[in-house]
PDB file of the backbone (N, CA, C, O) and the ligand in Angstrom, with CONECT records:
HET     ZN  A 101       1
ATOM      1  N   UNK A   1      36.555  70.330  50.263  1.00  0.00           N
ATOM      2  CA  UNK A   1      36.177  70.519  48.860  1.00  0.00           C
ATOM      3  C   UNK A   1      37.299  70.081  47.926  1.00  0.00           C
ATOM      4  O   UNK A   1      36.976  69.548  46.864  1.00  0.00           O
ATOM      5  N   UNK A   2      38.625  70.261  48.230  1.00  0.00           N
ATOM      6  CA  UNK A   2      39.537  70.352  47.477  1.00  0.00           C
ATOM      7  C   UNK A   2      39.821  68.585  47.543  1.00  0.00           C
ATOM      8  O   UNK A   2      40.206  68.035  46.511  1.00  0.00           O
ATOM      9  N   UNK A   3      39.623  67.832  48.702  1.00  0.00           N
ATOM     10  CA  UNK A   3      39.838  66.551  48.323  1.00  0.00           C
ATOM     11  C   UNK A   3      38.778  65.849  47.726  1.00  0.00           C
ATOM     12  O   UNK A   3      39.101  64.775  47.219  1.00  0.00           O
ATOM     13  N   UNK A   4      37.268  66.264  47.632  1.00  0.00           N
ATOM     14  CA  UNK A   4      36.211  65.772  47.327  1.00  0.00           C
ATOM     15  C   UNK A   4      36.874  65.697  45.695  1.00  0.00           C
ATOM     16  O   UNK A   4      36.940  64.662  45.032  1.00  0.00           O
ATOM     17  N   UNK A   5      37.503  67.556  45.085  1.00  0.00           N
ATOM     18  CA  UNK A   5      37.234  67.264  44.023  1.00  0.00           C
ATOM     19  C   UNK A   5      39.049  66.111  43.272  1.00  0.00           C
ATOM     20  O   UNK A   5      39.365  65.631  42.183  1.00  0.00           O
ATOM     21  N   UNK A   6      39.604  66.173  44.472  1.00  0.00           N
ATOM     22  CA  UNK A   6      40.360  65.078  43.545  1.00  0.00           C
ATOM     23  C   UNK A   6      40.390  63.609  42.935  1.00  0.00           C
ATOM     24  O   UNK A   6      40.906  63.018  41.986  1.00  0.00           O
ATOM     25  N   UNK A   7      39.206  63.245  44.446  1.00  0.00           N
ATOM     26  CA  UNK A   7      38.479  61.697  44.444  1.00  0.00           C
ATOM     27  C   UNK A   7      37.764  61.420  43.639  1.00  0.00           C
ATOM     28  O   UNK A   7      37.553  60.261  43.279  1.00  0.00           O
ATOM     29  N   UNK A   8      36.964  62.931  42.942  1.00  0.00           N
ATOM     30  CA  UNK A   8      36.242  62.864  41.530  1.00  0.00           C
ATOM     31  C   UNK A   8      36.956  62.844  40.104  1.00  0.00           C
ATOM     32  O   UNK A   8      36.605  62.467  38.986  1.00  0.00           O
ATOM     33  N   UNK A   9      37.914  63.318  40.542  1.00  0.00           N
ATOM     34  CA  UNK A   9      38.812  63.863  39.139  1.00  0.00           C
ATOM     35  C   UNK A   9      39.520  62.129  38.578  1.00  0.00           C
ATOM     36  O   UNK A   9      39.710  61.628  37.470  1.00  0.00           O
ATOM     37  N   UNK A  10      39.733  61.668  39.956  1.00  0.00           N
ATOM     38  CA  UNK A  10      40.290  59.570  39.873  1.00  0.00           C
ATOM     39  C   UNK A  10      39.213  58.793  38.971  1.00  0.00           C
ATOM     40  O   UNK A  10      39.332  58.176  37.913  1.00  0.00           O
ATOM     41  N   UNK A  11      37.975  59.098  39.910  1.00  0.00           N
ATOM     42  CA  UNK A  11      36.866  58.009  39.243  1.00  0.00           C
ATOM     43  C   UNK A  11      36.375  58.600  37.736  1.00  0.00           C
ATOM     44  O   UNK A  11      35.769  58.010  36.841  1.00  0.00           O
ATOM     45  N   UNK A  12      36.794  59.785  37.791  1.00  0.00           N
ATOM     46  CA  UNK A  12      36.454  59.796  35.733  1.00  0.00           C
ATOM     47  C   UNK A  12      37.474  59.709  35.285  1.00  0.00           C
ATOM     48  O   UNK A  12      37.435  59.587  34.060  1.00  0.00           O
ATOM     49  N   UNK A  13      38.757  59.713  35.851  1.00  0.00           N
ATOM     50  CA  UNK A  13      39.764  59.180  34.613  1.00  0.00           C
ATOM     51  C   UNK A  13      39.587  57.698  34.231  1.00  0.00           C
ATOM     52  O   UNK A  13      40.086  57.294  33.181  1.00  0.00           O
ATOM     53  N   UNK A  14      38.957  56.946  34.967  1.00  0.00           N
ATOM     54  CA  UNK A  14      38.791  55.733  35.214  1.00  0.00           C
ATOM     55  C   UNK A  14      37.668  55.261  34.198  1.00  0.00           C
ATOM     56  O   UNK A  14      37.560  54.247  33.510  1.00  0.00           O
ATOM     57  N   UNK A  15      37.163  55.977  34.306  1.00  0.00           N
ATOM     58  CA  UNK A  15      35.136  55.379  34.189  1.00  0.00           C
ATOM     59  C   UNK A  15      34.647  56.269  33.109  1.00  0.00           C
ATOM     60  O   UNK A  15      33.732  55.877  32.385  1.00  0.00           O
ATOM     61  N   UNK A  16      35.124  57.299  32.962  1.00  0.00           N
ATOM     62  CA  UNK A  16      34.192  58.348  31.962  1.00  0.00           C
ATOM     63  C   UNK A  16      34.524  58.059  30.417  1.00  0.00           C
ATOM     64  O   UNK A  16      33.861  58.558  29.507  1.00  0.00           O
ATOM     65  N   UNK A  17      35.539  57.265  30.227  1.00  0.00           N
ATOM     66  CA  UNK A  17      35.519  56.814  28.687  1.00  0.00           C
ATOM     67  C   UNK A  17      34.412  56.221  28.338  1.00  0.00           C
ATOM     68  O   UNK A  17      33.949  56.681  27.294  1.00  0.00           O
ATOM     69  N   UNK A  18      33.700  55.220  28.897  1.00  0.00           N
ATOM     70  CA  UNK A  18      32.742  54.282  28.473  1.00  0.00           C
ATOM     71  C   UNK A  18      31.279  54.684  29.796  1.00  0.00           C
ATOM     72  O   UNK A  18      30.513  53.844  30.268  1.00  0.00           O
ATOM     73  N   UNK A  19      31.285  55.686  30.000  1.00  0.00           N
ATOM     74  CA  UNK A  19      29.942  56.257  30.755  1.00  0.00           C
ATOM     75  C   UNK A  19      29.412  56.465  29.961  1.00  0.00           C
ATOM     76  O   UNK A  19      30.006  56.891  28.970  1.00  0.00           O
ATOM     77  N   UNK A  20      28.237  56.317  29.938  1.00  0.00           N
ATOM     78  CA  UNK A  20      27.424  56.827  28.848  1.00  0.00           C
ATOM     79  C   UNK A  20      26.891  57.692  29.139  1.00  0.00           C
ATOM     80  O   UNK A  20      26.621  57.795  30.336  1.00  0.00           O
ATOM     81  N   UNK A  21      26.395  58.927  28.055  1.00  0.00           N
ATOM     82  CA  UNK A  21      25.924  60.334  28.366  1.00  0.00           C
ATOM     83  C   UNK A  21      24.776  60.659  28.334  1.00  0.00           C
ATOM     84  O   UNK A  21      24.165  59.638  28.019  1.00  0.00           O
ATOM     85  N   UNK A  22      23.861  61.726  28.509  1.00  0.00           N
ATOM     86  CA  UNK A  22      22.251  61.892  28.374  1.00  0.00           C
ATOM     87  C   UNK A  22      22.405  61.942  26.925  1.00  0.00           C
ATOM     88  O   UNK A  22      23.495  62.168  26.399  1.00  0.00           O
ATOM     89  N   UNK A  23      21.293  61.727  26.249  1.00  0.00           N
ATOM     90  CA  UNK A  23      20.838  61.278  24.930  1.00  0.00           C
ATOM     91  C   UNK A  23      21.907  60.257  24.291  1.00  0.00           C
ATOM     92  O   UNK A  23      22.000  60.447  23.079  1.00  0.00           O
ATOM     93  N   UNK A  24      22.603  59.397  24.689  1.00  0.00           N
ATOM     94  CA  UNK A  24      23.515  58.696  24.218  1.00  0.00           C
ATOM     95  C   UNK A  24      22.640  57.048  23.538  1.00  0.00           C
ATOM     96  O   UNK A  24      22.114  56.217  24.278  1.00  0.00           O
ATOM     97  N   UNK A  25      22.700  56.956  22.114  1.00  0.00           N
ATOM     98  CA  UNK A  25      21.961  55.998  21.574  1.00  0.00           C
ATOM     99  C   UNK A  25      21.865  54.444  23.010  1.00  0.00           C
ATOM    100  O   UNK A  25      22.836  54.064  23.664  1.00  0.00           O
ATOM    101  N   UNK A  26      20.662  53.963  23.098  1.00  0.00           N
ATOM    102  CA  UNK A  26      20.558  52.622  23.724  1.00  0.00           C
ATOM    103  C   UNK A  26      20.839  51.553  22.459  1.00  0.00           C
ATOM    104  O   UNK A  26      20.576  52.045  21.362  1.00  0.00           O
ATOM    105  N   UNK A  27      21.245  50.408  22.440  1.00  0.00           N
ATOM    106  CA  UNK A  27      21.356  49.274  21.471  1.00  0.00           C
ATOM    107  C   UNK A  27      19.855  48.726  21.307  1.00  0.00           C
ATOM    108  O   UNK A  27      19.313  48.235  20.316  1.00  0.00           O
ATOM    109  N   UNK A  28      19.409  48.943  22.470  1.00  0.00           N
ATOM    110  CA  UNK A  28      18.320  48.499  22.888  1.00  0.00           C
ATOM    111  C   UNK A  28      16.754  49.410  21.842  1.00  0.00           C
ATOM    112  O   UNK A  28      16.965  50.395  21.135  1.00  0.00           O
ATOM    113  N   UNK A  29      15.737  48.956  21.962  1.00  0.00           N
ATOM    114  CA  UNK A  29      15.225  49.737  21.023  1.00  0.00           C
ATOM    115  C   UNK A  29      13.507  48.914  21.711  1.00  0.00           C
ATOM    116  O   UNK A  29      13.286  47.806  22.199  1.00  0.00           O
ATOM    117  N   UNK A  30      12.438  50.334  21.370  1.00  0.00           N
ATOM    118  CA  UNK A  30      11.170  49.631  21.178  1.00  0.00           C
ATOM    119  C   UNK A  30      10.530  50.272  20.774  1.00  0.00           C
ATOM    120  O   UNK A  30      10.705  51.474  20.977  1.00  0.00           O
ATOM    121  N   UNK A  31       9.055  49.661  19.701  1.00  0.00           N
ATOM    122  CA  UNK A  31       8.622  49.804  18.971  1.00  0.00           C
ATOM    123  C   UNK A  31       7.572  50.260  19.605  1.00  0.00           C
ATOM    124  O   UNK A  31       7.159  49.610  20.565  1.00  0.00           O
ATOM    125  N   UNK A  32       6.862  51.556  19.186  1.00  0.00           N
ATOM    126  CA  UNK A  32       5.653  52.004  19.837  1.00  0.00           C
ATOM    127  C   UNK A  32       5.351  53.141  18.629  1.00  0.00           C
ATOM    128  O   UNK A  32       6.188  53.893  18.129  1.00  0.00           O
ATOM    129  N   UNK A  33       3.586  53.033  18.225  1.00  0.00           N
ATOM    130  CA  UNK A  33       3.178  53.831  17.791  1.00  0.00           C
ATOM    131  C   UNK A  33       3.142  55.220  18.376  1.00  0.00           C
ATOM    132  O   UNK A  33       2.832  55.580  19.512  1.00  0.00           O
ATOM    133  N   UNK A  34       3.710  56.226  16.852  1.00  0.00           N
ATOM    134  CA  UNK A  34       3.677  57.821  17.151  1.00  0.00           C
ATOM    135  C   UNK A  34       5.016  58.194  18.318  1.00  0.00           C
ATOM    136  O   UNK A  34       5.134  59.313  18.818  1.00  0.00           O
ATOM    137  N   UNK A  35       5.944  57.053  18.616  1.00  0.00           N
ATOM    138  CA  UNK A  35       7.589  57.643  18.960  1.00  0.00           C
ATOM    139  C   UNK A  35       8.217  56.951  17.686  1.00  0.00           C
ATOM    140  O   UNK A  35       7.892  56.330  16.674  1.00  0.00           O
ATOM    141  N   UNK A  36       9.534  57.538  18.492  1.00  0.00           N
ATOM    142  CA  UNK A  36      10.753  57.481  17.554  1.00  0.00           C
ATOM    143  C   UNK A  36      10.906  55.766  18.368  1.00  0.00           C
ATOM    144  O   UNK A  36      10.374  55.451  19.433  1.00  0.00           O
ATOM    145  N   UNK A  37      11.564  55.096  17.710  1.00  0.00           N
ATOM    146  CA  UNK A  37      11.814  53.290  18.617  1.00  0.00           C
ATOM    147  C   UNK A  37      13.070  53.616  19.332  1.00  0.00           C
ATOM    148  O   UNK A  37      13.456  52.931  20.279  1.00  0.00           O
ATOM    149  N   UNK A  38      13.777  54.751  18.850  1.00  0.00           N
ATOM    150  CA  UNK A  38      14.976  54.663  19.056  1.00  0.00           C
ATOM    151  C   UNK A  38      14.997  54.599  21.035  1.00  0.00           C
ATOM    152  O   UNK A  38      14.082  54.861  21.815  1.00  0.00           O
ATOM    153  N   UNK A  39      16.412  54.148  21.312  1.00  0.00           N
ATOM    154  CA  UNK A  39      16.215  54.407  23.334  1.00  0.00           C
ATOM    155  C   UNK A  39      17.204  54.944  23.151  1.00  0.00           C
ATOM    156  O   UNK A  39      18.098  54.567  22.393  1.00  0.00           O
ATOM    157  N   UNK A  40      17.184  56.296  24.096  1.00  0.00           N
ATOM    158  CA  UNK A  40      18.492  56.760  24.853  1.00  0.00           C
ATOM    159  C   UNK A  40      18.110  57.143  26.160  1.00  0.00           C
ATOM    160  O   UNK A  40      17.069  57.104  26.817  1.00  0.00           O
ATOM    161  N   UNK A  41      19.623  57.642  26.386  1.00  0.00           N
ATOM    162  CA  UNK A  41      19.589  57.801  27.921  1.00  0.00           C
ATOM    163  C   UNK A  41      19.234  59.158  28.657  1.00  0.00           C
ATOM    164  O   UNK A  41      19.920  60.158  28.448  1.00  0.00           O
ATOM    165  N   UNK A  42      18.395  59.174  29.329  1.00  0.00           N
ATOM    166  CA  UNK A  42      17.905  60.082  30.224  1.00  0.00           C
ATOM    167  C   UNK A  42      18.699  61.261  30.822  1.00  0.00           C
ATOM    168  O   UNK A  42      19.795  60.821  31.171  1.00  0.00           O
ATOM    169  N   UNK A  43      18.621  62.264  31.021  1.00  0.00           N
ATOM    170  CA  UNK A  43      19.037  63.001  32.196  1.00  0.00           C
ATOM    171  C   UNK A  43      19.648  62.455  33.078  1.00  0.00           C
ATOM    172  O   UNK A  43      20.796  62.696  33.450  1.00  0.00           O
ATOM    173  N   UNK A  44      18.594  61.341  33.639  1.00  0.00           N
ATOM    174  CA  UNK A  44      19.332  60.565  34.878  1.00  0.00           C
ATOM    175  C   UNK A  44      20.172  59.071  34.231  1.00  0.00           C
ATOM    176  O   UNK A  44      20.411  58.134  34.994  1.00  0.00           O
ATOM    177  N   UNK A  45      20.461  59.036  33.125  1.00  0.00           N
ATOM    178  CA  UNK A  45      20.643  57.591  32.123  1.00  0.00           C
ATOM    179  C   UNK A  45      20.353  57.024  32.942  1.00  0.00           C
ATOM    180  O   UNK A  45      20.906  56.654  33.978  1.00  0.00           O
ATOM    181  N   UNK A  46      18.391  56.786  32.043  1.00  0.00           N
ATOM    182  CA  UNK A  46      18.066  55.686  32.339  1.00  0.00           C
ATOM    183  C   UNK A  46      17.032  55.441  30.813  1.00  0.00           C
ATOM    184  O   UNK A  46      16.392  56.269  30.165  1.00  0.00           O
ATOM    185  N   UNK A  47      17.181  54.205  30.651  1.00  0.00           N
ATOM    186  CA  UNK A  47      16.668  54.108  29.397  1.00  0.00           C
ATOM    187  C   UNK A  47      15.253  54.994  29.337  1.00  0.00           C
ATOM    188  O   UNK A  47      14.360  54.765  30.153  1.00  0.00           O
ATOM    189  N   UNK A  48      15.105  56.092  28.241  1.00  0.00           N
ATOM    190  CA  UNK A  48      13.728  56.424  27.834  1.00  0.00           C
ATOM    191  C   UNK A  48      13.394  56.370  26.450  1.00  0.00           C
ATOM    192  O   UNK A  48      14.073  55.507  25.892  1.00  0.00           O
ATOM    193  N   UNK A  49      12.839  56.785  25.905  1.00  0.00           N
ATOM    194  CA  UNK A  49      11.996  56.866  24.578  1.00  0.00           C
ATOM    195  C   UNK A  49      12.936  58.335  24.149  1.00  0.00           C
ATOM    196  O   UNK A  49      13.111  59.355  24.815  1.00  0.00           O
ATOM    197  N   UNK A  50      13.469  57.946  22.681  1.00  0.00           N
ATOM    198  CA  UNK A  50      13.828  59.313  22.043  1.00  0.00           C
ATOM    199  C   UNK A  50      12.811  60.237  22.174  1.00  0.00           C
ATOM    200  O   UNK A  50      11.627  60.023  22.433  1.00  0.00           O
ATOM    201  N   UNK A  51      13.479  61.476  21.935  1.00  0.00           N
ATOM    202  CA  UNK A  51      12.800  62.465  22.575  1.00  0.00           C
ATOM    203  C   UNK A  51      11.783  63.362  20.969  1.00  0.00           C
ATOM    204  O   UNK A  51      10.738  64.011  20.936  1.00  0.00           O
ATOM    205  N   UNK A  52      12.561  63.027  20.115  1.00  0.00           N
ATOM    206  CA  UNK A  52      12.303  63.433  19.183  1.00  0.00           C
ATOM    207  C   UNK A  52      10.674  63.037  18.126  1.00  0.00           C
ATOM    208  O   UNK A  52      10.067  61.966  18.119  1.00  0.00           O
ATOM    209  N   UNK A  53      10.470  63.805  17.651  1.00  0.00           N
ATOM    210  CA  UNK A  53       9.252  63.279  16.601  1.00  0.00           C
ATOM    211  C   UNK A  53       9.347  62.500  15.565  1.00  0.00           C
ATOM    212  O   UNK A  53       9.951  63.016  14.625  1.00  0.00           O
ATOM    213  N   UNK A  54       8.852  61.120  15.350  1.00  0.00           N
ATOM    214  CA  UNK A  54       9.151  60.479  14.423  1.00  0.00           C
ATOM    215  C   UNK A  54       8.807  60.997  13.064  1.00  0.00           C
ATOM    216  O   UNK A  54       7.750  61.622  12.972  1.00  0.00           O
ATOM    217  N   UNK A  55       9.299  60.886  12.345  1.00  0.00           N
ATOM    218  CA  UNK A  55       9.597  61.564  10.581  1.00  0.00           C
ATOM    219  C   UNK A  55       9.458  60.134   9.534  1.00  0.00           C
ATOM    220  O   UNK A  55       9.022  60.281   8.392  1.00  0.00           O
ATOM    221  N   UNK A  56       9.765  59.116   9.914  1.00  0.00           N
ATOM    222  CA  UNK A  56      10.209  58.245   9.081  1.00  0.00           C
ATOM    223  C   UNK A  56       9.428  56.943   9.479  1.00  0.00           C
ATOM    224  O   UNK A  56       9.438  56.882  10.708  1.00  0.00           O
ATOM    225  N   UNK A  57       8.734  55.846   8.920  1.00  0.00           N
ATOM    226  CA  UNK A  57       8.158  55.209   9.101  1.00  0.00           C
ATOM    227  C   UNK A  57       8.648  54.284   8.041  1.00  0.00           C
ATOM    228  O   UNK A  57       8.932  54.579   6.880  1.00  0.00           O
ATOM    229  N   UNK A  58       8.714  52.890   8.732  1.00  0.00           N
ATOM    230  CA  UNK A  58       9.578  51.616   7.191  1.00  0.00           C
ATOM    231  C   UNK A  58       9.562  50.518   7.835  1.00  0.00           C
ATOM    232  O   UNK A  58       8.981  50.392   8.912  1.00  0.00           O
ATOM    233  N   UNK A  59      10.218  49.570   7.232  1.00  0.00           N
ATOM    234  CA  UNK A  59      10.774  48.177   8.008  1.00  0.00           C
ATOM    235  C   UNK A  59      11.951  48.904   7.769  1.00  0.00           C
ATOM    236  O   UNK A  59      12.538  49.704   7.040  1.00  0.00           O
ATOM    237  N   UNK A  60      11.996  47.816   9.315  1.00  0.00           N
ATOM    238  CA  UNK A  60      13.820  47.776   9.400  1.00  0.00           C
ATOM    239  C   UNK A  60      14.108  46.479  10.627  1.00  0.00           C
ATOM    240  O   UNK A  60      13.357  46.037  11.496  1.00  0.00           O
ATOM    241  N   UNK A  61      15.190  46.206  10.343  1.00  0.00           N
ATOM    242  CA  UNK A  61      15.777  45.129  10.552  1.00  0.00           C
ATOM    243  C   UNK A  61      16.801  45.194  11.604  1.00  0.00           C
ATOM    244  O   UNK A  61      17.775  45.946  11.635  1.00  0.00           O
ATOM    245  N   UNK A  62      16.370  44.107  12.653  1.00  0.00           N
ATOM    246  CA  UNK A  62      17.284  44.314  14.267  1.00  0.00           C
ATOM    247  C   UNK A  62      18.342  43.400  13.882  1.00  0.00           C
ATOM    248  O   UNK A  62      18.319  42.716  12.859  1.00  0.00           O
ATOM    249  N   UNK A  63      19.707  43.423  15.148  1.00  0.00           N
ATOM    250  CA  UNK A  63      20.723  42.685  14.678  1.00  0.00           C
ATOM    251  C   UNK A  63      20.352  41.005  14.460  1.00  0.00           C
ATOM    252  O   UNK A  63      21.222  40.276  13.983  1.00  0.00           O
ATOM    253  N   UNK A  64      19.423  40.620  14.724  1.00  0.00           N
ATOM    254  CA  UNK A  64      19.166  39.388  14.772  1.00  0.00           C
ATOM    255  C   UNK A  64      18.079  38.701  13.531  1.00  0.00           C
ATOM    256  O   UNK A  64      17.550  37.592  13.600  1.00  0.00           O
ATOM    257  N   UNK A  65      17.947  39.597  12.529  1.00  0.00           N
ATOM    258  CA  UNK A  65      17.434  39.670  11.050  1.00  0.00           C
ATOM    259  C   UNK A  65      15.873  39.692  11.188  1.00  0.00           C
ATOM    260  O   UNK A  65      15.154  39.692  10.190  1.00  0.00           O
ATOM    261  N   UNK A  66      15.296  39.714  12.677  1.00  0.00           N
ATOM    262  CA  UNK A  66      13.342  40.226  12.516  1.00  0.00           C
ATOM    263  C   UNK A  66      13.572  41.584  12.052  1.00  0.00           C
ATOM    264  O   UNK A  66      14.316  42.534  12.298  1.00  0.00           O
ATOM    265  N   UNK A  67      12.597  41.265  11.259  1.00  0.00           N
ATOM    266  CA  UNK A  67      11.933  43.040  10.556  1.00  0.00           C
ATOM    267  C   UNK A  67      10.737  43.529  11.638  1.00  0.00           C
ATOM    268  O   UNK A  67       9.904  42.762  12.120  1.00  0.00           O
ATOM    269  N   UNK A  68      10.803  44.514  11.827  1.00  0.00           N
ATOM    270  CA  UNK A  68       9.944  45.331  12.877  1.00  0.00           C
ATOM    271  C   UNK A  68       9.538  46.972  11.578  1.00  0.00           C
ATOM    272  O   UNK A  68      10.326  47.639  10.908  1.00  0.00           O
ATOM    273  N   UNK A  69       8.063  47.070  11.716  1.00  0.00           N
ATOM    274  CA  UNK A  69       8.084  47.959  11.586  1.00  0.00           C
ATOM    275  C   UNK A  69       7.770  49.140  12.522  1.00  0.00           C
ATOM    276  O   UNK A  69       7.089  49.189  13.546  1.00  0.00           O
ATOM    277  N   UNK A  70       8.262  49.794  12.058  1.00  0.00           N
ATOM    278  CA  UNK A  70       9.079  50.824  13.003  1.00  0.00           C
ATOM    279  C   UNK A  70       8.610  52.673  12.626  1.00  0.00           C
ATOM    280  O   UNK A  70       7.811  52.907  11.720  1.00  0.00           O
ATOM    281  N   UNK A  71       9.087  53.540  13.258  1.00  0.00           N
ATOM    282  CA  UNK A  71       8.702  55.139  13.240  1.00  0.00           C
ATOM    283  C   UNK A  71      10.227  55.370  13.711  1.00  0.00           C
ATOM    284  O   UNK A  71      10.964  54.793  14.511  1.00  0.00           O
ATOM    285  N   UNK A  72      10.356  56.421  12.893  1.00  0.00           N
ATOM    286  CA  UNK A  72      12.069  56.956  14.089  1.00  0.00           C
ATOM    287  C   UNK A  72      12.415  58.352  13.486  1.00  0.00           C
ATOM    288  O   UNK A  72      12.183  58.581  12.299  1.00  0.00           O
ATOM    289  N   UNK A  73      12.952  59.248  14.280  1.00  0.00           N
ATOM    290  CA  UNK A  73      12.932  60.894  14.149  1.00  0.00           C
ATOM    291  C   UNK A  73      13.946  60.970  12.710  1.00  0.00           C
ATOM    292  O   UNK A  73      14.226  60.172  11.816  1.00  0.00           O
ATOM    293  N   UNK A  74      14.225  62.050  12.956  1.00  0.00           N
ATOM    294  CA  UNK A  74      14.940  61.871  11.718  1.00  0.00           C
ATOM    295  C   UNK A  74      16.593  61.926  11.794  1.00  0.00           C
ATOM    296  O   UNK A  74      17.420  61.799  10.890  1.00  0.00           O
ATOM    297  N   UNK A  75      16.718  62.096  12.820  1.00  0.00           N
ATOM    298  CA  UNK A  75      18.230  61.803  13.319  1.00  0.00           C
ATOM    299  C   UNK A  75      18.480  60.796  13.156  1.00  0.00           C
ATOM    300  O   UNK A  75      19.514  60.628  12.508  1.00  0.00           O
ATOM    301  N   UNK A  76      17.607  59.340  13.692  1.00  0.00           N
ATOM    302  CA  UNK A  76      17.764  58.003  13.835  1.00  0.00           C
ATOM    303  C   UNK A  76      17.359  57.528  12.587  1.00  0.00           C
ATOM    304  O   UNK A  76      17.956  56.456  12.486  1.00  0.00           O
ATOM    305  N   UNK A  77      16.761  57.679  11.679  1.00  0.00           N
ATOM    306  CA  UNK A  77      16.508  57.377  10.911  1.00  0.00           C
ATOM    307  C   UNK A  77      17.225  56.003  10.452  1.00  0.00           C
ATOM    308  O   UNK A  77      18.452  56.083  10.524  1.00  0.00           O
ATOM    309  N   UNK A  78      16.724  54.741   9.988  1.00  0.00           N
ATOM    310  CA  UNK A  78      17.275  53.874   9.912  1.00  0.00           C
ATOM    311  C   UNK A  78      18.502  54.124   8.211  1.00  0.00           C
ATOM    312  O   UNK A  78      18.000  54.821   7.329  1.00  0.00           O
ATOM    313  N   UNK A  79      19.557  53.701   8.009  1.00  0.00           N
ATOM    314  CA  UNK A  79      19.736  53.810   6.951  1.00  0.00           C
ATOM    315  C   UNK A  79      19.635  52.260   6.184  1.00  0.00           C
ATOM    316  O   UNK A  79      20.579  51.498   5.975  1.00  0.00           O
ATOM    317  N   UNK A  80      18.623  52.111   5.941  1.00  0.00           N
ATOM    318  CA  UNK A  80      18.099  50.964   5.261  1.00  0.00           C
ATOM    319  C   UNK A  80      17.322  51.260   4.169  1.00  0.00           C
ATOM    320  O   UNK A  80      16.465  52.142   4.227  1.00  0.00           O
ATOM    321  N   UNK A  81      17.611  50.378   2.812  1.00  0.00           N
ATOM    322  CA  UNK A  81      16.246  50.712   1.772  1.00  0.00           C
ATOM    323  C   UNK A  81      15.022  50.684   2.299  1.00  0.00           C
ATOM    324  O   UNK A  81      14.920  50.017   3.329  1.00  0.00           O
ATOM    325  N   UNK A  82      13.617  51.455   1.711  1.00  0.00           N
ATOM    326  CA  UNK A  82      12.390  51.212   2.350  1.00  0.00           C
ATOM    327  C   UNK A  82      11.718  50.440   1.049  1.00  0.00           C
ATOM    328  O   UNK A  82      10.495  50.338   0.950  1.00  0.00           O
ATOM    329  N   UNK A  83      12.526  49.965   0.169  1.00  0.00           N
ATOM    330  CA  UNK A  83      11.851  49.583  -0.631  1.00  0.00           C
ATOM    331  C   UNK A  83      11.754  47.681  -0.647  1.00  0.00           C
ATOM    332  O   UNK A  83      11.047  47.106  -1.475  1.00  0.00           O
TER     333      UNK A  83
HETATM  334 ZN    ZN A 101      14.896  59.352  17.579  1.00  0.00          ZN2+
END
């Protein structure tokens, strides 16, 4: 036990800066009626659907300048004009 937990204690000094965590925003994103678009990561991080209820409904604009309209909770909420 005691060496299991030192071999663990190595690989997160290593790796756990840039692990990503459960609910940790995805860059990634998709658009589906009645969710949030937003993606994060799972329990098991693996990409799912925010978990949350969408609140907010608008265009908004991906890094690559398409407008998508979109639904997203209110955490994610885009901060973009809706006008
Ligand atoms: Zn959300």
């Amino acid at each position: 036990m005691s060496d299991m937990g030192r071999r663990y204690r190595h690989v997160r000094s290593s790796l756990m800066d840039r692990m990503p965590k459960p609910g940790d925003l995805i860059s990634a994103f998709s658009v589906q009626p009645g969710r949030c678009f937003r993606m994060i990561y799972s329990d098991m991080l693996q990409a799912t659907h925010c978990y949350e209820p969408p609140v907010w409904k608008g265009s908004w604009k991906d890094v690559k300048g398409r407008t998508w309209y979109v639904e997203a909770c209110q955490k994610q909420e885009p901060k973009v004009s809706t006008r």
